[in-house]
C-alpha positions as CSV (number, residue, x, y, z in Angstrom):
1,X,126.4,147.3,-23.2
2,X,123.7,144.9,-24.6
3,X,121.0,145.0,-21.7
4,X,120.4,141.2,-22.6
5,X,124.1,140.2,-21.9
6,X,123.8,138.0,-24.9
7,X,126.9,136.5,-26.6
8,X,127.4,139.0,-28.7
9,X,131.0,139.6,-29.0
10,X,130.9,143.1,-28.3
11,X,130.0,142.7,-24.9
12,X,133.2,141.4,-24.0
13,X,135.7,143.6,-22.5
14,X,139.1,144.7,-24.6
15,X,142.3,146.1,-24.3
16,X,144.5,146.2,-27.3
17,X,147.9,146.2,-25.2
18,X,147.7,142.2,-25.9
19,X,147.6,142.8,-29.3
20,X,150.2,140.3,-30.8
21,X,151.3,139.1,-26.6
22,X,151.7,135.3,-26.6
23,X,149.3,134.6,-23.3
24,X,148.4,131.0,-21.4
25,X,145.3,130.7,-19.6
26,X,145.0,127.7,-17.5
27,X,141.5,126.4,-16.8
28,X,140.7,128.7,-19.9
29,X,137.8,126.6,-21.2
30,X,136.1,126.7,-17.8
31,X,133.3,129.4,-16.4
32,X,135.9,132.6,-16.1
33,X,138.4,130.7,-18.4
34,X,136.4,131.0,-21.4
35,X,134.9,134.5,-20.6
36,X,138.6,135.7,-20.4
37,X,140.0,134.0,-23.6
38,X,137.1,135.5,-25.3
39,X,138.1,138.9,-23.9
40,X,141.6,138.1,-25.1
41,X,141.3,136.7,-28.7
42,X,139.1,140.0,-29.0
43,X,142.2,141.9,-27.8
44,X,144.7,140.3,-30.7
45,X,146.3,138.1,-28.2
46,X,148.1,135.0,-29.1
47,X,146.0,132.7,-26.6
48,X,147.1,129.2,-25.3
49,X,144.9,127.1,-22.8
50,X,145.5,124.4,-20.8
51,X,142.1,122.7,-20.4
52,X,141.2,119.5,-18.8
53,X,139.7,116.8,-21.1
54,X,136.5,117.6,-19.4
55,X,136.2,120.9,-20.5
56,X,138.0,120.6,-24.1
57,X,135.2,118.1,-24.6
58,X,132.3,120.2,-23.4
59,X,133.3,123.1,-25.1
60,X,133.4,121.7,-28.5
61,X,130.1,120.3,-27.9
62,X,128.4,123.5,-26.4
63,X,130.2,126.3,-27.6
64,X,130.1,129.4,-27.5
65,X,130.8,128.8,-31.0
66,X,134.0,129.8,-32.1
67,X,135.6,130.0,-28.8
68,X,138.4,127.9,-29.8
69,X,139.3,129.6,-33.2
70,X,142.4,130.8,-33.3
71,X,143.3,129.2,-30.4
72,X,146.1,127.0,-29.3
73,X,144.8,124.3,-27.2
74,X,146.6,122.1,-24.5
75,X,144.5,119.3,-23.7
76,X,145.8,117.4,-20.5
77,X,146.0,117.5,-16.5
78,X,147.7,121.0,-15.1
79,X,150.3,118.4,-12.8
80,X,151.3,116.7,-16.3
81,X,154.6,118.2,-16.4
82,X,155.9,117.5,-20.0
83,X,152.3,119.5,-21.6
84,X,152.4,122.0,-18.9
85,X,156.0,123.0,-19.8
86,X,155.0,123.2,-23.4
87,X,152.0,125.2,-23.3
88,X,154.1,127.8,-20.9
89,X,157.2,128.1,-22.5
90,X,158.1,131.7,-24.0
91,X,154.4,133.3,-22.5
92,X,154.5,136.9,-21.2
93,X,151.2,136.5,-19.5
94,X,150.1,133.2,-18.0
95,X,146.6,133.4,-16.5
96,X,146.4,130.6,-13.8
97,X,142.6,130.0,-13.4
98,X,143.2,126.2,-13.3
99,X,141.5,124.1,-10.4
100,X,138.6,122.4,-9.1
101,X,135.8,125.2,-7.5
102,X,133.8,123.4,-5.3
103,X,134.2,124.0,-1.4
104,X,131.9,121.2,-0.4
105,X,133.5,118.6,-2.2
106,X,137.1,120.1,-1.0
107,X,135.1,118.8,2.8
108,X,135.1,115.2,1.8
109,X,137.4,114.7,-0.5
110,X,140.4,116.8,0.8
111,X,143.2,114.9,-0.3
112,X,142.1,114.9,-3.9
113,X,141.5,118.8,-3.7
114,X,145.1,118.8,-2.6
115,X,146.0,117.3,-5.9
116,X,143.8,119.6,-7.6
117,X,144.1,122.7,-6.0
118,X,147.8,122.9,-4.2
119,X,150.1,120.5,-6.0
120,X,149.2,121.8,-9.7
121,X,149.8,125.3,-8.6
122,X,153.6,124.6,-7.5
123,X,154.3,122.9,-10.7
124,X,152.8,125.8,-12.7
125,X,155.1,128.1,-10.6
126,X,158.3,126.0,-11.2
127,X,157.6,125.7,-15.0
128,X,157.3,129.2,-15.6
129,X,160.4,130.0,-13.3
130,X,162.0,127.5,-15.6
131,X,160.6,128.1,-19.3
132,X,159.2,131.6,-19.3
133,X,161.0,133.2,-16.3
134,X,159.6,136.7,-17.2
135,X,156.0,136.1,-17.4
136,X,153.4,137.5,-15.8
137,X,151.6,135.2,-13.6
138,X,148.1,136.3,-12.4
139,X,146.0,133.8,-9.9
140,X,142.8,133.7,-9.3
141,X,142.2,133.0,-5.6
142,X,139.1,133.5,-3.3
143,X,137.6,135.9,-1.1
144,X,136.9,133.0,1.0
145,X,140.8,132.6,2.4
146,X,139.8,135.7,5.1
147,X,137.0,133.3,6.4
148,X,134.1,134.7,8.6
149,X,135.1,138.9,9.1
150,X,133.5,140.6,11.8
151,X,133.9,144.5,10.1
152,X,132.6,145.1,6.4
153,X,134.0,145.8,3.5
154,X,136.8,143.7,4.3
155,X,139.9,145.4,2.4
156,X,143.2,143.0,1.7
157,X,145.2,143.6,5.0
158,X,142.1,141.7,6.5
159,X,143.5,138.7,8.9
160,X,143.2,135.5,6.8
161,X,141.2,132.5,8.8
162,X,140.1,130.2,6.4
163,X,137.4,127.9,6.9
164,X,137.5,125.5,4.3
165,X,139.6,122.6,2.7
166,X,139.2,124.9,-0.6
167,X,139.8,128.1,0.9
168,X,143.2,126.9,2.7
169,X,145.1,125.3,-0.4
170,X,143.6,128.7,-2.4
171,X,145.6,130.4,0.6
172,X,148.5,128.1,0.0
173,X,148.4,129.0,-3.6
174,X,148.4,133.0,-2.8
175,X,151.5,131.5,-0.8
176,X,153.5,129.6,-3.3
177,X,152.8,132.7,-5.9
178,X,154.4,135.2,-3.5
179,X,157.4,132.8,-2.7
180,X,158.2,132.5,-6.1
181,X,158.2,135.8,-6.4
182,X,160.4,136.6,-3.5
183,X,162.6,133.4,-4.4
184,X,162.6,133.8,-7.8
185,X,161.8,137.1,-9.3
186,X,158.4,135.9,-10.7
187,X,156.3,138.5,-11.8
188,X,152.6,137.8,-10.0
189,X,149.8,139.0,-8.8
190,X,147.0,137.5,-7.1
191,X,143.2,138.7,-7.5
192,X,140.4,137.3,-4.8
193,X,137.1,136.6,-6.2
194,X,134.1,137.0,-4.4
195,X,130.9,135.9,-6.3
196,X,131.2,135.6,-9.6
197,X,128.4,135.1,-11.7
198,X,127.4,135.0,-15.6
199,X,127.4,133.4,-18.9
200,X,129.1,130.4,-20.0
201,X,129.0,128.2,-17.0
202,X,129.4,124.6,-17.7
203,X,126.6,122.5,-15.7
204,X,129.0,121.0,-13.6
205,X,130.4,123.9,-11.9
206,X,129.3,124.4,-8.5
207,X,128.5,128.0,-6.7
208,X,125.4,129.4,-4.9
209,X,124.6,132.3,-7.7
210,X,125.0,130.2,-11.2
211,X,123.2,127.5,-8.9
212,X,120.1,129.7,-8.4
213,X,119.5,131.0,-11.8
214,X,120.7,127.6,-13.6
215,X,117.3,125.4,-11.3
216,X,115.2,128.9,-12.0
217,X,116.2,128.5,-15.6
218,X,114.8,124.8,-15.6
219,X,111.9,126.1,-13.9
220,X,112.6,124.7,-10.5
221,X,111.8,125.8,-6.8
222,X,114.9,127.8,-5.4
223,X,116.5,127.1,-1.8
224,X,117.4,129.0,0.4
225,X,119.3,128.0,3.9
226,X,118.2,129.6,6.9
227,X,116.7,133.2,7.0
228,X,119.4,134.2,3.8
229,X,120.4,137.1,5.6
230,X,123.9,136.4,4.8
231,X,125.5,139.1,2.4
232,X,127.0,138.1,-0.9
233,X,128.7,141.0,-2.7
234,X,128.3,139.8,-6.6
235,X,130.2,140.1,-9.6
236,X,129.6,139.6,-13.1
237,X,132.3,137.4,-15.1
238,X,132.3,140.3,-17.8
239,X,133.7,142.8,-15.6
240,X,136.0,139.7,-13.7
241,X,137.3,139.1,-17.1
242,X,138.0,142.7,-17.1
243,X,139.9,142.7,-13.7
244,X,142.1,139.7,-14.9
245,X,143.0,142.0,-18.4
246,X,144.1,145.0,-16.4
247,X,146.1,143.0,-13.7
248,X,148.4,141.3,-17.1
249,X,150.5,144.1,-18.3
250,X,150.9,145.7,-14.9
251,X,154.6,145.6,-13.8
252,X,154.4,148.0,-11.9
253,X,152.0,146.3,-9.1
254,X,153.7,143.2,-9.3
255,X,153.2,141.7,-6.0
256,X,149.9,143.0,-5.3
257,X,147.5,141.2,-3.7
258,X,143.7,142.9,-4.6
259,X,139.9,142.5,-3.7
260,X,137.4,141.9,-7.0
261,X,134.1,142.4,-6.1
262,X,131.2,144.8,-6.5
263,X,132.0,146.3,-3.4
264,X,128.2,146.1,-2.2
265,X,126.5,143.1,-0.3
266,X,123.0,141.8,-1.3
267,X,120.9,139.3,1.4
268,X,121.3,135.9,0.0
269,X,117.5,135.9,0.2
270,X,117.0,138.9,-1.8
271,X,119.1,137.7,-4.6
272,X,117.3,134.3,-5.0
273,X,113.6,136.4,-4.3
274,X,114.8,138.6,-7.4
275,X,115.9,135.5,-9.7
276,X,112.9,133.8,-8.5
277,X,110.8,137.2,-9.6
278,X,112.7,136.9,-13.2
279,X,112.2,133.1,-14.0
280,X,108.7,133.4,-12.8
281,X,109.6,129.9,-9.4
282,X,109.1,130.2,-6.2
283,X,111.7,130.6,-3.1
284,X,111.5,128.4,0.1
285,X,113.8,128.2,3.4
286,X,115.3,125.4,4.8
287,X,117.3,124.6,7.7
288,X,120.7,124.0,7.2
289,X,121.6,120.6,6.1
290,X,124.4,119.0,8.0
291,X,128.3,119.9,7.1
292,X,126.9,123.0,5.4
293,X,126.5,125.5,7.8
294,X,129.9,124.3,9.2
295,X,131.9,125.9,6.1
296,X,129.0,129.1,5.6
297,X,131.8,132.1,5.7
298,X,129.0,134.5,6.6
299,X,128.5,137.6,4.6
300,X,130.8,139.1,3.2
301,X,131.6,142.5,1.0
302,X,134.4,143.4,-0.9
303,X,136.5,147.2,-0.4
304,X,137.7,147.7,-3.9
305,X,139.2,150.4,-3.5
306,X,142.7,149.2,-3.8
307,X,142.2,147.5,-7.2
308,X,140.6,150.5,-7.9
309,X,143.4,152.6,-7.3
310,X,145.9,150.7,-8.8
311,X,144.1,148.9,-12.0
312,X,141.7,151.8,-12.7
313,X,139.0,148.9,-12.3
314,X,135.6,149.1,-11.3
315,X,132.6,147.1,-11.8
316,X,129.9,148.2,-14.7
317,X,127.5,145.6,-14.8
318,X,124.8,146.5,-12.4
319,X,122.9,143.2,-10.2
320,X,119.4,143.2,-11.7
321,X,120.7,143.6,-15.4
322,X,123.2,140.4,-14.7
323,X,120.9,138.4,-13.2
324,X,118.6,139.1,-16.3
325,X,121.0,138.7,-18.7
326,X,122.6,135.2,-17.5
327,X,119.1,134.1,-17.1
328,X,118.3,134.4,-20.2
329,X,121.9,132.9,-21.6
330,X,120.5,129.9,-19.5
331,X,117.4,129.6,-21.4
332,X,119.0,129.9,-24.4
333,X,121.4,127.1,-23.3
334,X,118.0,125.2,-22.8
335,X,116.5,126.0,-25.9
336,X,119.2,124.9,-28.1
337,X,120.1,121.6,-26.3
Protein backbone atom coordinates (compact mmCIF):
# COMPACT_ATOMS: atom_id res chain seq x y z
CA UNK A 1 0.00 0.00 0.00
CA UNK A 2 1.23 3.62 -0.80
CA UNK A 3 2.74 4.69 2.76
CA UNK A 4 1.44 8.24 1.95
CA UNK A 5 -2.29 7.08 1.52
CA UNK A 6 -2.42 9.38 -1.42
CA UNK A 7 -5.31 9.28 -3.98
CA UNK A 8 -3.75 7.07 -6.03
CA UNK A 9 -6.32 4.72 -7.30
CA UNK A 10 -4.49 1.74 -6.42
CA UNK A 11 -4.89 2.17 -2.92
CA UNK A 12 -8.36 1.48 -2.96
CA UNK A 13 -9.62 -1.81 -2.21
CA UNK A 14 -11.24 -4.28 -5.05
CA UNK A 15 -13.15 -7.18 -5.58
CA UNK A 16 -14.00 -8.16 -9.12
CA UNK A 17 -17.35 -10.13 -8.06
CA UNK A 18 -19.09 -6.59 -8.80
CA UNK A 19 -17.78 -6.68 -12.06
CA UNK A 20 -20.91 -5.77 -14.35
CA UNK A 21 -23.46 -5.84 -10.69
CA UNK A 22 -25.79 -2.79 -10.99
CA UNK A 23 -25.18 -1.28 -7.23
CA UNK A 24 -26.85 2.01 -5.26
CA UNK A 25 -25.03 3.65 -2.74
CA UNK A 26 -26.92 6.19 -0.77
CA UNK A 27 -25.00 9.00 0.85
CA UNK A 28 -22.33 7.78 -1.81
CA UNK A 29 -20.74 11.28 -2.39
CA UNK A 30 -20.20 11.74 1.36
CA UNK A 31 -16.92 10.74 3.68
CA UNK A 32 -17.34 6.64 3.38
CA UNK A 33 -19.80 7.16 0.32
CA UNK A 34 -17.21 8.26 -1.94
CA UNK A 35 -14.36 6.06 -0.60
CA UNK A 36 -16.69 3.07 -1.37
CA UNK A 37 -17.92 4.16 -4.86
CA UNK A 38 -14.34 4.59 -5.69
CA UNK A 39 -13.71 0.99 -4.45
CA UNK A 40 -16.69 -0.02 -6.57
CA UNK A 41 -16.19 1.67 -10.04
CA UNK A 42 -12.61 0.13 -9.58
CA UNK A 43 -14.36 -3.18 -9.10
CA UNK A 44 -16.50 -2.88 -12.71
CA UNK A 45 -19.61 -2.20 -10.87
CA UNK A 46 -22.45 -0.34 -12.41
CA UNK A 47 -22.69 2.41 -9.55
CA UNK A 48 -25.74 4.59 -8.78
CA UNK A 49 -25.70 7.26 -5.87
CA UNK A 50 -28.22 8.99 -4.22
CA UNK A 51 -26.55 12.17 -2.97
CA UNK A 52 -27.96 15.22 -1.34
CA UNK A 53 -27.51 18.52 -3.31
CA UNK A 54 -25.00 19.31 -0.75
CA UNK A 55 -22.73 16.87 -1.52
CA UNK A 56 -23.34 16.54 -5.46
CA UNK A 57 -22.36 20.14 -5.35
CA UNK A 58 -19.21 19.81 -3.30
CA UNK A 59 -18.00 17.04 -5.01
CA UNK A 60 -17.91 18.48 -8.43
CA UNK A 61 -16.18 21.32 -6.95
CA UNK A 62 -13.52 19.39 -4.89
CA UNK A 63 -13.18 16.21 -6.36
CA UNK A 64 -11.40 13.63 -6.06
CA UNK A 65 -11.42 14.14 -9.73
CA UNK A 66 -13.16 11.69 -11.56
CA UNK A 67 -15.20 10.34 -8.89
CA UNK A 68 -18.33 10.78 -10.71
CA UNK A 69 -17.19 9.28 -14.15
CA UNK A 70 -19.02 6.64 -15.05
CA UNK A 71 -21.36 7.15 -12.62
CA UNK A 72 -25.09 7.43 -12.48
CA UNK A 73 -26.02 10.21 -10.22
CA UNK A 74 -29.36 10.83 -8.20
CA UNK A 75 -29.38 14.20 -7.03
CA UNK A 76 -32.25 14.72 -4.36
CA UNK A 77 -33.43 14.11 -0.61
CA UNK A 78 -33.33 10.11 0.40
CA UNK A 79 -37.35 10.72 1.74
CA UNK A 80 -38.20 11.91 -1.93
CA UNK A 81 -40.02 8.96 -2.88
CA UNK A 82 -40.46 9.22 -6.73
CA UNK A 83 -36.16 9.67 -7.15
CA UNK A 84 -35.58 7.17 -4.45
CA UNK A 85 -37.65 4.60 -6.30
CA UNK A 86 -35.78 5.33 -9.47
CA UNK A 87 -32.34 5.15 -8.43
CA UNK A 88 -33.28 1.63 -6.57
CA UNK A 89 -35.22 -0.09 -8.96
CA UNK A 90 -33.62 -3.42 -10.47
CA UNK A 91 -30.15 -3.04 -7.97
CA UNK A 92 -28.69 -6.22 -6.56
CA UNK A 93 -26.66 -4.30 -4.02
CA UNK A 94 -27.91 -1.15 -2.44
CA UNK A 95 -25.43 0.38 0.04
CA UNK A 96 -27.41 2.54 2.56
CA UNK A 97 -24.83 4.96 3.92
CA UNK A 98 -27.37 7.89 3.73
CA UNK A 99 -27.91 10.28 6.86
CA UNK A 100 -26.87 13.06 8.76
CA UNK A 101 -23.48 12.00 11.26
CA UNK A 102 -23.39 14.31 13.83
CA UNK A 103 -24.45 13.18 17.53
CA UNK A 104 -24.35 16.69 18.94
CA UNK A 105 -26.57 18.24 16.60
CA UNK A 106 -28.98 14.93 16.90
CA UNK A 107 -29.06 16.63 21.05
CA UNK A 108 -30.70 19.74 19.86
CA UNK A 109 -32.25 19.23 17.01
CA UNK A 110 -33.86 15.73 17.47
CA UNK A 111 -36.82 16.05 15.59
CA UNK A 112 -35.02 16.97 12.47
CA UNK A 113 -32.53 13.99 12.99
CA UNK A 114 -35.61 11.98 13.00
CA UNK A 115 -36.29 13.14 9.54
CA UNK A 116 -32.89 12.47 8.59
CA UNK A 117 -31.92 9.60 10.19
CA UNK A 118 -35.25 7.25 10.94
CA UNK A 119 -37.91 8.31 8.45
CA UNK A 120 -35.48 8.09 5.22
CA UNK A 121 -34.43 4.67 6.30
CA UNK A 122 -38.07 3.13 6.25
CA UNK A 123 -38.74 4.57 2.93
CA UNK A 124 -35.42 3.10 1.51
CA UNK A 125 -36.61 -0.26 3.01
CA UNK A 126 -40.17 -0.09 1.44
CA UNK A 127 -38.76 0.90 -2.06
CA UNK A 128 -36.52 -1.79 -2.34
CA UNK A 129 -39.13 -4.36 -0.93
CA UNK A 130 -41.17 -2.87 -3.77
CA UNK A 131 -38.77 -2.22 -6.84
CA UNK A 132 -35.77 -4.45 -6.25
CA UNK A 133 -37.11 -7.10 -3.80
CA UNK A 134 -33.92 -9.14 -4.08
CA UNK A 135 -31.26 -6.75 -3.31
CA UNK A 136 -28.85 -6.73 -0.98
CA UNK A 137 -29.20 -4.11 1.46
CA UNK A 138 -26.15 -3.30 3.73
CA UNK A 139 -26.50 -0.38 6.55
CA UNK A 140 -24.11 1.38 7.97
CA UNK A 141 -24.94 1.81 11.67
CA UNK A 142 -22.79 2.78 14.82
CA UNK A 143 -20.84 1.32 17.40
CA UNK A 144 -22.44 3.93 19.46
CA UNK A 145 -26.12 2.08 19.72
CA UNK A 146 -24.36 -0.33 22.71
CA UNK A 147 -23.79 3.01 24.67
CA UNK A 148 -21.22 3.11 27.69
CA UNK A 149 -19.98 -0.98 28.11
CA UNK A 150 -18.49 -1.91 31.20
CA UNK A 151 -16.21 -5.19 29.70
CA UNK A 152 -13.94 -4.61 26.51
CA UNK A 153 -13.88 -5.57 23.35
CA UNK A 154 -17.43 -5.42 23.26
CA UNK A 155 -18.56 -8.24 20.61
CA UNK A 156 -22.34 -7.93 18.87
CA UNK A 157 -24.47 -9.77 21.57
CA UNK A 158 -23.37 -6.75 23.75
CA UNK A 159 -26.79 -5.24 25.55
CA UNK A 160 -27.66 -2.11 23.46
CA UNK A 161 -28.20 1.19 25.74
CA UNK A 162 -27.90 4.06 23.63
CA UNK A 163 -27.13 7.29 24.70
CA UNK A 164 -27.79 9.61 22.13
CA UNK A 165 -30.59 11.10 19.85
CA UNK A 166 -28.23 9.70 16.87
CA UNK A 167 -27.39 6.57 18.32
CA UNK A 168 -31.20 5.54 19.03
CA UNK A 169 -32.74 6.27 15.45
CA UNK A 170 -29.22 4.42 14.19
CA UNK A 171 -30.69 1.61 16.56
CA UNK A 172 -34.10 2.02 15.04
CA UNK A 173 -32.62 1.68 11.67
CA UNK A 174 -30.65 -1.68 12.62
CA UNK A 175 -34.51 -2.30 13.59
CA UNK A 176 -36.50 -1.49 10.52
CA UNK A 177 -33.54 -3.39 8.42
CA UNK A 178 -34.16 -6.63 10.39
CA UNK A 179 -38.04 -6.34 10.24
CA UNK A 180 -37.95 -6.15 6.75
CA UNK A 181 -36.09 -8.90 6.59
CA UNK A 182 -38.19 -11.03 8.83
CA UNK A 183 -41.40 -9.38 7.12
CA UNK A 184 -40.34 -9.34 3.90
CA UNK A 185 -37.46 -11.54 2.88
CA UNK A 186 -35.05 -8.52 2.42
CA UNK A 187 -31.66 -9.52 2.07
CA UNK A 188 -29.58 -7.16 4.79
CA UNK A 189 -27.04 -6.88 6.77
CA UNK A 190 -25.98 -4.29 9.14
CA UNK A 191 -22.20 -3.33 9.84
CA UNK A 192 -21.43 -0.96 13.21
CA UNK A 193 -18.76 1.51 12.74
CA UNK A 194 -16.63 2.60 15.31
CA UNK A 195 -14.20 5.41 14.34
CA UNK A 196 -13.65 5.85 11.05
CA UNK A 197 -11.18 7.99 9.75
CA UNK A 198 -9.37 9.10 6.32
CA UNK A 199 -9.35 10.73 3.06
CA UNK A 200 -12.03 12.52 1.44
CA UNK A 201 -13.90 14.11 4.18
CA UNK A 202 -15.98 17.04 3.21
CA UNK A 203 -15.36 19.99 5.80
CA UNK A 204 -18.65 19.81 7.14
CA UNK A 205 -18.64 16.40 8.52
CA UNK A 206 -18.49 16.22 12.04
CA UNK A 207 -16.34 13.38 14.21
CA UNK A 208 -13.55 13.62 16.89
CA UNK A 209 -10.61 11.94 14.53
CA UNK A 210 -11.17 13.91 10.97
CA UNK A 211 -11.83 16.84 13.58
CA UNK A 212 -8.21 16.61 14.97
CA UNK A 213 -6.19 16.15 11.96
CA UNK A 214 -8.48 18.56 9.72
CA UNK A 215 -7.54 21.95 12.80
CA UNK A 216 -3.81 20.26 12.86
CA UNK A 217 -3.88 20.46 9.14
CA UNK A 218 -4.76 24.30 9.38
CA UNK A 219 -2.15 24.48 11.86
CA UNK A 220 -4.37 24.95 14.83
CA UNK A 221 -4.07 24.06 18.68
CA UNK A 222 -5.87 20.64 19.30
CA UNK A 223 -8.45 19.93 22.17
CA UNK A 224 -8.76 17.64 24.18
CA UNK A 225 -11.72 17.14 26.93
CA UNK A 226 -10.79 15.94 30.20
CA UNK A 227 -7.66 13.72 30.95
CA UNK A 228 -8.51 11.85 27.16
CA UNK A 229 -8.20 8.60 28.73
CA UNK A 230 -11.13 7.47 27.00
CA UNK A 231 -10.36 4.63 24.32
CA UNK A 232 -11.27 5.02 20.70
CA UNK A 233 -10.63 1.90 18.61
CA UNK A 234 -9.86 3.55 14.99
CA UNK A 235 -10.48 2.59 11.51
CA UNK A 236 -9.40 3.74 8.37
CA UNK A 237 -12.12 4.35 5.60
CA UNK A 238 -9.91 2.28 3.09
CA UNK A 239 -10.26 -0.81 5.00
CA UNK A 240 -14.24 0.35 6.01
CA UNK A 241 -14.72 0.50 2.33
CA UNK A 242 -13.41 -2.86 2.34
CA UNK A 243 -15.82 -4.20 5.09
CA UNK A 244 -18.81 -2.75 3.17
CA UNK A 245 -17.47 -4.78 -0.35
CA UNK A 246 -17.16 -8.11 1.41
CA UNK A 247 -20.62 -7.79 3.31
CA UNK A 248 -22.43 -7.16 -0.64
CA UNK A 249 -22.36 -10.49 -2.20
CA UNK A 250 -22.67 -12.46 0.96
CA UNK A 251 -26.05 -14.43 0.96
CA UNK A 252 -25.09 -16.56 2.98
CA UNK A 253 -24.74 -14.11 6.24
CA UNK A 254 -27.77 -12.37 5.48
CA UNK A 255 -29.05 -11.23 8.71
CA UNK A 256 -25.89 -10.69 10.33
CA UNK A 257 -25.29 -8.06 12.50
CA UNK A 258 -21.10 -7.34 12.75
CA UNK A 259 -18.57 -5.14 14.62
CA UNK A 260 -15.94 -2.92 12.12
CA UNK A 261 -13.31 -1.73 13.95
CA UNK A 262 -9.56 -2.20 14.53
CA UNK A 263 -10.24 -4.24 17.29
CA UNK A 264 -7.58 -2.13 19.55
CA UNK A 265 -8.35 0.99 21.64
CA UNK A 266 -5.98 4.08 21.65
CA UNK A 267 -6.27 7.00 24.64
CA UNK A 268 -8.08 9.83 23.10
CA UNK A 269 -5.08 11.82 24.27
CA UNK A 270 -2.55 9.72 22.63
CA UNK A 271 -4.10 9.91 19.35
CA UNK A 272 -4.40 13.82 19.30
CA UNK A 273 -0.48 13.86 21.15
CA UNK A 274 0.53 11.79 17.91
CA UNK A 275 -1.40 14.03 15.25
CA UNK A 276 -0.24 16.92 17.12
CA UNK A 277 3.53 15.28 16.86
CA UNK A 278 2.86 14.92 12.86
CA UNK A 279 1.38 18.52 12.05
CA UNK A 280 4.04 19.94 14.17
CA UNK A 281 0.54 22.04 17.03
CA UNK A 282 0.30 21.71 20.27
CA UNK A 283 -2.43 19.63 22.48
CA UNK A 284 -4.28 21.26 25.45
CA UNK A 285 -7.04 19.88 28.04
CA UNK A 286 -10.17 21.23 28.81
CA UNK A 287 -12.93 20.61 30.99
CA UNK A 288 -15.90 19.36 29.46
CA UNK A 289 -18.15 21.85 28.00
CA UNK A 290 -21.69 21.54 28.98
CA UNK A 291 -24.16 18.84 27.13
CA UNK A 292 -20.89 17.16 25.96
CA UNK A 293 -19.85 14.98 28.58
CA UNK A 294 -23.58 14.05 28.85
CA UNK A 295 -23.53 12.01 25.41
CA UNK A 296 -19.40 10.85 25.92
CA UNK A 297 -20.05 6.88 25.35
CA UNK A 298 -16.80 6.23 27.19
CA UNK A 299 -14.17 4.05 25.55
CA UNK A 300 -14.82 1.75 23.65
CA UNK A 301 -13.04 -1.31 21.42
CA UNK A 302 -14.35 -3.35 18.87
CA UNK A 303 -14.18 -7.68 19.02
CA UNK A 304 -13.91 -8.33 15.35
CA UNK A 305 -13.77 -11.50 15.40
CA UNK A 306 -17.18 -12.28 14.13
CA UNK A 307 -16.77 -10.17 10.91
CA UNK A 308 -13.68 -11.79 10.77
CA UNK A 309 -14.96 -15.08 10.73
CA UNK A 310 -17.56 -14.68 8.47
CA UNK A 311 -16.27 -11.90 5.80
CA UNK A 312 -12.64 -12.93 5.95
CA UNK A 313 -12.13 -9.15 6.92
CA UNK A 314 -9.57 -7.63 8.82
CA UNK A 315 -8.11 -4.32 9.10
CA UNK A 316 -4.59 -3.49 7.20
CA UNK A 317 -3.94 -0.02 7.61
CA UNK A 318 -1.94 0.35 10.72
CA UNK A 319 -2.77 3.93 13.18
CA UNK A 320 0.39 5.93 12.77
CA UNK A 321 0.56 5.31 8.81
CA UNK A 322 -3.34 6.62 8.65
CA UNK A 323 -2.97 9.36 10.58
CA UNK A 324 0.06 10.33 8.37
CA UNK A 325 -1.40 9.64 5.33
CA UNK A 326 -4.94 11.65 5.88
CA UNK A 327 -2.80 14.36 7.23
CA UNK A 328 -1.20 14.83 4.45
CA UNK A 329 -4.49 14.41 2.02
CA UNK A 330 -5.55 17.34 4.25
CA UNK A 331 -2.68 19.52 3.27
CA UNK A 332 -3.04 18.77 -0.02
CA UNK A 333 -6.76 19.75 0.25
CA UNK A 334 -5.19 23.02 1.55
CA UNK A 335 -2.74 23.51 -0.92
CA UNK A 336 -4.91 23.30 -3.85
CA UNK A 337 -7.84 25.35 -2.54
Amino acid sequence: MDSTLGLSLDVWPVDRRYQGVPVLVTGGLGFLGANLVISLVRSGARVRVLASRRSYEYRLQSGPAGLLRGVECFVGSVAAVPLLEKAVRGCAVVFNLAGRSDVGASSSEPVEDLELNARPQLLLLEACRRWAPDAMVVLASSRLVYGATESLPVPESTPLDPGSIYAVHKLLAERYHLLFRRLHGLRTIVLRLTNVYGPLEPPHRSGVMNVFLRRASEGHELTVYGDGSQLRDCVHVLDVAGAFLRAGPAREHDGAVLNVGSGGGVPLADIAGTIGELAGVGVRSVPWPPGARVIEPGSFVADTRRIEELLGWRPAVALAEGLAGTLAWHRSQRAGS
